[in-house]
C-alpha positions as CSV (number, residue, x, y, z in Angstrom):
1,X,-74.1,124.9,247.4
2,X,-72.3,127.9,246.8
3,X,-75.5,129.8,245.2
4,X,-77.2,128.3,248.1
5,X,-74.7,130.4,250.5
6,X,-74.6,133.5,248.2
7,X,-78.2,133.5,248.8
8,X,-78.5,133.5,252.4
9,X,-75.3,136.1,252.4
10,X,-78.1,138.4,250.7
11,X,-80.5,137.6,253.5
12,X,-78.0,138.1,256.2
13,X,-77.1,141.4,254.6
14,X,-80.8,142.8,254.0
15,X,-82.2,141.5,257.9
16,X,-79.0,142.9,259.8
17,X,-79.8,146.6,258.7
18,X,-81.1,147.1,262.3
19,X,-77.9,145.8,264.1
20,X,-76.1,149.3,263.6
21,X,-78.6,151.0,264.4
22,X,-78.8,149.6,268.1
23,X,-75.9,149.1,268.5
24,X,-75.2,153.1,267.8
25,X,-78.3,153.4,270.6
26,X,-76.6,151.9,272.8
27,X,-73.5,152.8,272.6
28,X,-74.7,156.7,273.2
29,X,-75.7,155.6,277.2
30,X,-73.2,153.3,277.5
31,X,-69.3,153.3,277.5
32,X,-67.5,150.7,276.5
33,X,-68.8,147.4,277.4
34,X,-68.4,146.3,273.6
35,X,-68.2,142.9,274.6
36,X,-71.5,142.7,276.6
37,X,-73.9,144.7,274.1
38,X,-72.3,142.1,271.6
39,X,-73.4,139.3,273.4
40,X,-76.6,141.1,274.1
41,X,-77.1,141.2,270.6
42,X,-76.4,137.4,269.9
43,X,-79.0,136.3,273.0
44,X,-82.0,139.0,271.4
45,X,-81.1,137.1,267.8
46,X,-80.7,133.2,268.8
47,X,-83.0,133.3,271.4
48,X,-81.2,133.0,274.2
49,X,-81.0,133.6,277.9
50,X,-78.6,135.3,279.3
51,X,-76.5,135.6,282.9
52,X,-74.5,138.2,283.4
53,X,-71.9,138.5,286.2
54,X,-69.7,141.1,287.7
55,X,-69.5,142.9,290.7
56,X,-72.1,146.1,291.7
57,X,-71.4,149.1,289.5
58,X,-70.4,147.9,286.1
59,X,-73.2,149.0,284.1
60,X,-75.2,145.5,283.8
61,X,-78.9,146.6,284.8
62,X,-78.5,149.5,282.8
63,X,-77.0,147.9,279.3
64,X,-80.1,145.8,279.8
65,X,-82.7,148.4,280.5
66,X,-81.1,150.2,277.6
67,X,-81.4,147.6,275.1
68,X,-84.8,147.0,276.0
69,X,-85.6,151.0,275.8
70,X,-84.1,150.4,272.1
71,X,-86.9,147.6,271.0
72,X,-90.6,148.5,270.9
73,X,-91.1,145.5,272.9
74,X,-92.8,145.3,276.8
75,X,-89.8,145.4,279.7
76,X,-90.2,144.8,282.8
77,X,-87.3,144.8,285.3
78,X,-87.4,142.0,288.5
79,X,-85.5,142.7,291.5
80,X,-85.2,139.5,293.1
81,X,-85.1,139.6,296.8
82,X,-84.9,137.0,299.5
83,X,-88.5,137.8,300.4
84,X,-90.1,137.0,297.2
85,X,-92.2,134.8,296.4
86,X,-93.5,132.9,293.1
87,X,-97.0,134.6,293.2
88,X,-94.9,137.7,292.7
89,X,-93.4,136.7,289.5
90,X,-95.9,134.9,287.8
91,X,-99.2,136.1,289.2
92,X,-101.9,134.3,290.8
93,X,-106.1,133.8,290.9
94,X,-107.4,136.2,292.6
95,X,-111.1,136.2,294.5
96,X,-114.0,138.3,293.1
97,X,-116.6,138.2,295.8
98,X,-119.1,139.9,293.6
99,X,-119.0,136.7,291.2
100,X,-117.7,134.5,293.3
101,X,-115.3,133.6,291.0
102,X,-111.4,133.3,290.9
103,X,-109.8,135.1,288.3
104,X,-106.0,135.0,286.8
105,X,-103.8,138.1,287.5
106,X,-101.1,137.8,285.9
107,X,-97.3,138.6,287.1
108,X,-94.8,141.2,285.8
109,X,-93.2,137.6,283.4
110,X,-95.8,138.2,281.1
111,X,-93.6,140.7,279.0
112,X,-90.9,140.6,276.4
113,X,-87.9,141.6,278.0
114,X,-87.4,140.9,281.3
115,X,-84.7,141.8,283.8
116,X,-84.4,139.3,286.6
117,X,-82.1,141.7,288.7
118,X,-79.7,140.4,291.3
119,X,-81.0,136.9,290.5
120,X,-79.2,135.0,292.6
121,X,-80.7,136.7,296.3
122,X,-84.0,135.1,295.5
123,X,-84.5,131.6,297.5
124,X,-85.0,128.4,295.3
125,X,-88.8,128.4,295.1
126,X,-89.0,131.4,292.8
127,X,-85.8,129.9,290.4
128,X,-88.1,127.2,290.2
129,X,-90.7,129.3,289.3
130,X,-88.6,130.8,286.0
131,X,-87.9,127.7,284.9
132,X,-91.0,126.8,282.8
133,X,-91.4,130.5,281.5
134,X,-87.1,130.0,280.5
135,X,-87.8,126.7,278.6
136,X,-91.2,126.5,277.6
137,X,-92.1,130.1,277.2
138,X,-95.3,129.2,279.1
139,X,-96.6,129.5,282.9
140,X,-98.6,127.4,285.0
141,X,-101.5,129.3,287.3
142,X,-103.5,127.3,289.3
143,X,-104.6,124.6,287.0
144,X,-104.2,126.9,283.7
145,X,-101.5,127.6,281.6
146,X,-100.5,130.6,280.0
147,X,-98.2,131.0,276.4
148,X,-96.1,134.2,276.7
149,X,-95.5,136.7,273.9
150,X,-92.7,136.1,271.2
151,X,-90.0,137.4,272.1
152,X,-89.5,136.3,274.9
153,X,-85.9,136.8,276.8
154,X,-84.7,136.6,280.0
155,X,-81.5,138.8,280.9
156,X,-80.6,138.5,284.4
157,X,-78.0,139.4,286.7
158,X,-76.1,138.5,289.3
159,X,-73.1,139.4,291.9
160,X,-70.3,136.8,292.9
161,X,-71.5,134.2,294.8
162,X,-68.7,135.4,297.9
163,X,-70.8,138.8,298.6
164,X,-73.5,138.7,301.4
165,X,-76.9,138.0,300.7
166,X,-76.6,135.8,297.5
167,X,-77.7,131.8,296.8
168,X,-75.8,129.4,294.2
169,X,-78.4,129.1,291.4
170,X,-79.6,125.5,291.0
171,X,-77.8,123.8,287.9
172,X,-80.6,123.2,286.2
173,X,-81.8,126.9,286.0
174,X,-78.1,127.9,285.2
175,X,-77.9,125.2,282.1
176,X,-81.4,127.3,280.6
177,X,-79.0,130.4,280.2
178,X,-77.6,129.6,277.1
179,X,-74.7,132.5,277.8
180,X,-73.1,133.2,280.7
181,X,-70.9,136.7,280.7
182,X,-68.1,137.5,282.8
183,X,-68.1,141.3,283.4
184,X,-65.1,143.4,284.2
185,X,-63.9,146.5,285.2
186,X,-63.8,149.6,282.5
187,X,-60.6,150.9,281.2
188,X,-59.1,154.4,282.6
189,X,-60.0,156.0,279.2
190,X,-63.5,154.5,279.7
191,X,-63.7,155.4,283.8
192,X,-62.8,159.2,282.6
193,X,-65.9,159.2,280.0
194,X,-68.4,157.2,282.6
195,X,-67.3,160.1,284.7
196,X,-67.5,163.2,282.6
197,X,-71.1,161.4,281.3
198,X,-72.7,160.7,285.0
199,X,-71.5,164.5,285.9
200,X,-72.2,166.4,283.2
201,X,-75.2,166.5,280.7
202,X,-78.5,164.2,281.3
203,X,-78.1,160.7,279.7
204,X,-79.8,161.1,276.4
205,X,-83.6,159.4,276.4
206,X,-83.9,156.7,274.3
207,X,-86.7,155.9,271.4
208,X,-87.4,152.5,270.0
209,X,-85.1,151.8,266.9
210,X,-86.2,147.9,266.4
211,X,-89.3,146.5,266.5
212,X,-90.2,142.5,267.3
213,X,-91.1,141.6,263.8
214,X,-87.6,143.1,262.8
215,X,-86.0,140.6,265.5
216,X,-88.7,138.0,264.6
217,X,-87.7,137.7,260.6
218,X,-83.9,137.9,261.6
219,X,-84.4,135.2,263.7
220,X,-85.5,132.9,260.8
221,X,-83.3,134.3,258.6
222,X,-80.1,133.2,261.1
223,X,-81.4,129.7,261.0
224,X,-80.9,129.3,257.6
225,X,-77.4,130.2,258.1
226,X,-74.6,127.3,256.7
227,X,-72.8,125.5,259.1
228,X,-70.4,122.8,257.5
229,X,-70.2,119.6,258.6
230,X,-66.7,119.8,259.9
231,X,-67.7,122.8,262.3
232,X,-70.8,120.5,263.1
233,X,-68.1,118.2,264.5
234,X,-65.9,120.4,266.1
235,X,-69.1,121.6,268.3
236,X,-69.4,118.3,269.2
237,X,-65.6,117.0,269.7
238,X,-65.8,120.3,272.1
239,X,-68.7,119.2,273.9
240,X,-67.3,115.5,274.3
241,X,-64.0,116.9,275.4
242,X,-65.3,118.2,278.5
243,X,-67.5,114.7,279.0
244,X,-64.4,112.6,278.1
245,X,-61.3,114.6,278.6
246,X,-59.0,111.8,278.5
247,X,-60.2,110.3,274.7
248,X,-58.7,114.2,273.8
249,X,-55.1,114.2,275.1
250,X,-56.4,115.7,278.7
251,X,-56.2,112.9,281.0
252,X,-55.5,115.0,283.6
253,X,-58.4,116.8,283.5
254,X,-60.7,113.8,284.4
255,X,-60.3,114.1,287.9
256,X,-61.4,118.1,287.8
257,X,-64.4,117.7,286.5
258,X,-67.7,116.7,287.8
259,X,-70.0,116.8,285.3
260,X,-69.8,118.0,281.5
261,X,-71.5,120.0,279.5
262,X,-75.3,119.4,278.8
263,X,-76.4,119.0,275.1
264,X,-78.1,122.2,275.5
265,X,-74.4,123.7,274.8
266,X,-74.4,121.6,271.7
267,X,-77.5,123.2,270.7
268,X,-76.5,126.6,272.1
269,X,-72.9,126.5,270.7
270,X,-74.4,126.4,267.0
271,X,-77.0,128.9,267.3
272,X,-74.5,131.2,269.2
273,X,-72.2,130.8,266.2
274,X,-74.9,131.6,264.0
275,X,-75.7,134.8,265.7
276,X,-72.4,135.6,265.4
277,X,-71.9,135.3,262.3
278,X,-74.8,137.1,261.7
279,X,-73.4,140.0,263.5
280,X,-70.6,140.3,261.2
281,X,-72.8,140.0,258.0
282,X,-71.5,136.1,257.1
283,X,-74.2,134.0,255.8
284,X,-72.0,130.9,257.1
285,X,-69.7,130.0,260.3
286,X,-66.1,129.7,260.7
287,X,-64.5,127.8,263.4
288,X,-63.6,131.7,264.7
289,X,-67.5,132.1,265.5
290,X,-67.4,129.2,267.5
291,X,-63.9,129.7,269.1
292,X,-64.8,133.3,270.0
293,X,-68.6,132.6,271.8
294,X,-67.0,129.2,273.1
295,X,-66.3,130.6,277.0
296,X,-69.9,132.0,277.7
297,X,-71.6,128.9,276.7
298,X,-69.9,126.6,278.4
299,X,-68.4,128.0,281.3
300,X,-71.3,127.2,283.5
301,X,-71.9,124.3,282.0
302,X,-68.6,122.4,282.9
303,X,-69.2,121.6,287.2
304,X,-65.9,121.0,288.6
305,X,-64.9,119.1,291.1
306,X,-63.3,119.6,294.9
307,X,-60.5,118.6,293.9
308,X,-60.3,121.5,291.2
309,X,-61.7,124.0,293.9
310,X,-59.1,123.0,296.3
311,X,-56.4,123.7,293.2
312,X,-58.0,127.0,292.7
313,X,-58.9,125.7,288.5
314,X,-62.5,126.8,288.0
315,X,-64.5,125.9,284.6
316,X,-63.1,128.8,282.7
317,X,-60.0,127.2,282.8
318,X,-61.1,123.8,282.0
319,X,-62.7,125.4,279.3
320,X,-59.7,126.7,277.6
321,X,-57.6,123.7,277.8
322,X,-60.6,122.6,275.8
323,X,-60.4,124.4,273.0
324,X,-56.4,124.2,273.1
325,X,-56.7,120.6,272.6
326,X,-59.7,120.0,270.1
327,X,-58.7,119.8,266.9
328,X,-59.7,123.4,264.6
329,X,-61.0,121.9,261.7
């Protein structure tokens, strides 16, 4: 087993090269942030969606567009209106009276990156137009379906859902997100460099650093990565706890919460941890992986209940009592 490890260690070592270098990309546009473009980075390598949240101004559309300007991969950016419709995301057959046929054009999803801006001001027939192309990487025109291009990664954003203008996103579409970020405001150090940047010089342009196949290969490499058994279990005693709160010491917690996490966040909670580790060069996971990437999956996987509203305990909350309570193997 151990020779087994050693060898993926190698692996994890050769196919990370490219990690440092876009992360250095990044990190010349933007300030700070470390814990976004790190999270980023773990959704580009386990193949995972992402939802980011914060309030306007906090860099989000531009750590995406960044990112992608760092992979020589097709972006496009979506801004998501109330007036949109689901023709304008996926395409749709268009008439050629000289042949009198109908003929697919295809929509600005058919890329590799895309940036669903401000997400949540589009009404619910477009969500429910992203959700095939978010799960099965595939769209439906007319009577035809279309496979997109690998990779494929959605990387949207959203405000609060108390500003004007904005819809809840159905749960459905939410549990497809394997991470969902919490974004906050920078630090004065970091507010006095986003200011001396945005007033000074132009923001350096950016050249590709990574290509697909790079991602592609590290991608199967991070599958290999060894998860014990016991961390196995503690995924799943974390997912339970929020199902069953009550067979883990938090009885009172039954009565806050709605509905638990999905088996997606099983799913998601491994991989996540992989990608971590991966990150950090480790061909195998430590509870600390899982501990540390624990909040953005499950966070908008845990519904809560009126009761919790009305006590002003949202999921983030729940979600820490969680992992307070579950046993660290």
């Amino acid at each position: 087993m151990q020779t087994d490890i050693d060898q993926i260690q190698a692996q994890v070592e050769k196919e990370s090269a490219f990690v440092q270098r876009l992360t250095d990309q990044i990190s010349s546009v933007i300030v700070g942030q470390k814990y976004l473009v790190e999270r980023l980075l773990i959704g580009i390598l386990a193949d995972g969606h992402i939802l980011i949240e914060g309030v306007p101004g906090l860099a989000k559309t531009l750590s995406v567009k960044t990112l992608a300007d760092s992979i020589d991969a097709k972006f496009q950016r979506l801004q998501f209106t109330p007036d949109l419709l689901p023709a304008d995301l996926i395409g749709t057959m268009i008439y050629n009276p000289q042949n009198s046929q109908f003929t697919v054009k295809k929509g600005p999803i058919f890329a590799n990156i895309i940036l669903a801006d401000e997400i949540n001001r589009a009404p619910a027939k477009v969500q429910s137009a992203l959700l095939e192309a978010m799960q099965e990487r595939q769209v439906t025109i007319s009577d035809e379906t279309h496979k997109l291009d690998e990779p494929f990664l959605v990387l949207a954003t959203q405000n609060p859902i108390e500003q004007e203008g904005t819809y809840p996103l159905p749960e459905a579409q939410v549990d497809r997100f394997m991470l969902k970020l919490k974004i906050g405001y920078p630090t004065p150090a970091e507010e006095r460099e986003i200011m001396d940047r945005n007033t000074g010089s132009a923001i350096p342009k950016l050249s590709p650093v990574v290509t697909p196949a790079e991602i592609m290969q590290a991608r199967r490499v991070l599958r290999d990565i060894y998860v014990d058994d016991r961390a196995k279990e503690y995924i799943v005693n974390l997912v339970f706890a929020t199902r069953e709160p009550e067979k883990y010491g938090l009885a009172d917690l039954k009565d806050m919460i709605d509905f638990g996490a999905s088996p997606r966040a099983t799913i998601y909670l491994n991989l996540a941890a992989k990608a971590h580790a991966f990150l950090k060069g480790r061909g195998y996971v430590t509870p600390e992986d899982i501990k540390v990437i624990g909040h953005d999956v499950l966070r908008h996987r845990v519904i809560v209940t009126f009761e919790a509203e009305a006590e002003e305990i949202d999921s983030d909350h729940i979600v820490t009592r969680v992992f307070d309570a579950v046993e660290v193997p």
